[in-house]
C-alpha positions in Angstrom: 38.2 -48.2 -10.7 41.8 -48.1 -8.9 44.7 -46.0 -10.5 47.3 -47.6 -11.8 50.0 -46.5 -9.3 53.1 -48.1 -11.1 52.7 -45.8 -14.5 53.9 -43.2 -12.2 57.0 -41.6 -12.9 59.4 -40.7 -10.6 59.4 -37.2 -11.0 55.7 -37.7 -10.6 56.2 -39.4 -7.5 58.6 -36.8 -6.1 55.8 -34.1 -6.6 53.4 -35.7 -5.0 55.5 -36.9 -2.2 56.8 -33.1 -1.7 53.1 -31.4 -1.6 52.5 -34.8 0.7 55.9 -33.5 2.8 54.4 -29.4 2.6 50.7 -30.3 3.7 52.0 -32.5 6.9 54.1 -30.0 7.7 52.4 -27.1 7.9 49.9 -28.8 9.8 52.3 -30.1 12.4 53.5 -26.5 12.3 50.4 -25.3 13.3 49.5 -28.2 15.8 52.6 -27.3 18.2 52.0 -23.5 17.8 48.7 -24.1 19.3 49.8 -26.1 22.0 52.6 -23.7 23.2 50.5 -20.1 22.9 48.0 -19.0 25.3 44.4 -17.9 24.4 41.9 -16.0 26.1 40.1 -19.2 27.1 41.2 -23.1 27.0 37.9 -23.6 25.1 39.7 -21.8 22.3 42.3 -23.3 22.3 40.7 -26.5 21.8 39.0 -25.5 19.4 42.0 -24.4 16.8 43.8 -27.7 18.1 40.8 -29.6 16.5 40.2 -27.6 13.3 44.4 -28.4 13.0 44.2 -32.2 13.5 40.5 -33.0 11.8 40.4 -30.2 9.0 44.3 -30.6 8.0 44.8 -27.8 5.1 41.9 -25.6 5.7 42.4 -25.9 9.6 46.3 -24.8 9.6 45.2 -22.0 7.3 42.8 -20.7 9.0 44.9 -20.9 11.9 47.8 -19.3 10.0 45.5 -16.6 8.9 42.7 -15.9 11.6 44.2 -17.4 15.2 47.6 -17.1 15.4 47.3 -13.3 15.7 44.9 -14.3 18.9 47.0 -16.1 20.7 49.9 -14.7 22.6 
């Protein structure tokens, strides 16, 4: 039912800790890029802030790729 966590290896460990590193990163990325750009409305705004921090990956990519061309 539970992996076995210790048949790891390291270098298995160090890929996974690195995509890990990449995913919270773009998503903090994309958090403070929100916060510091101006939208047409403050309900917009909101609304990316929330797909960033609740939808992680799919939120920061969709920010990436849809609203960071709408903000200014």
């Amino acid at each position: 039912m539970f992996a076995d966590f210790s048949a790891l290896t390291a270098q298995q460990w160090t890929v996974i800790l690195g995509v890990v590193a990449v995913c919270f990163g773009l998503s903090a990325f994309c958090i403070l890029d929100v916060w510091k750009r101006q939208f047409e409305s403050s309900n917009e705004k909101a609304l990316w802030m929330q797909m960033c921090i609740f939808i992680p990956i799919l939120g920061a990519l969709a920010y990436l790729f849809v609203g960071r061309k709408r903000g200014s």
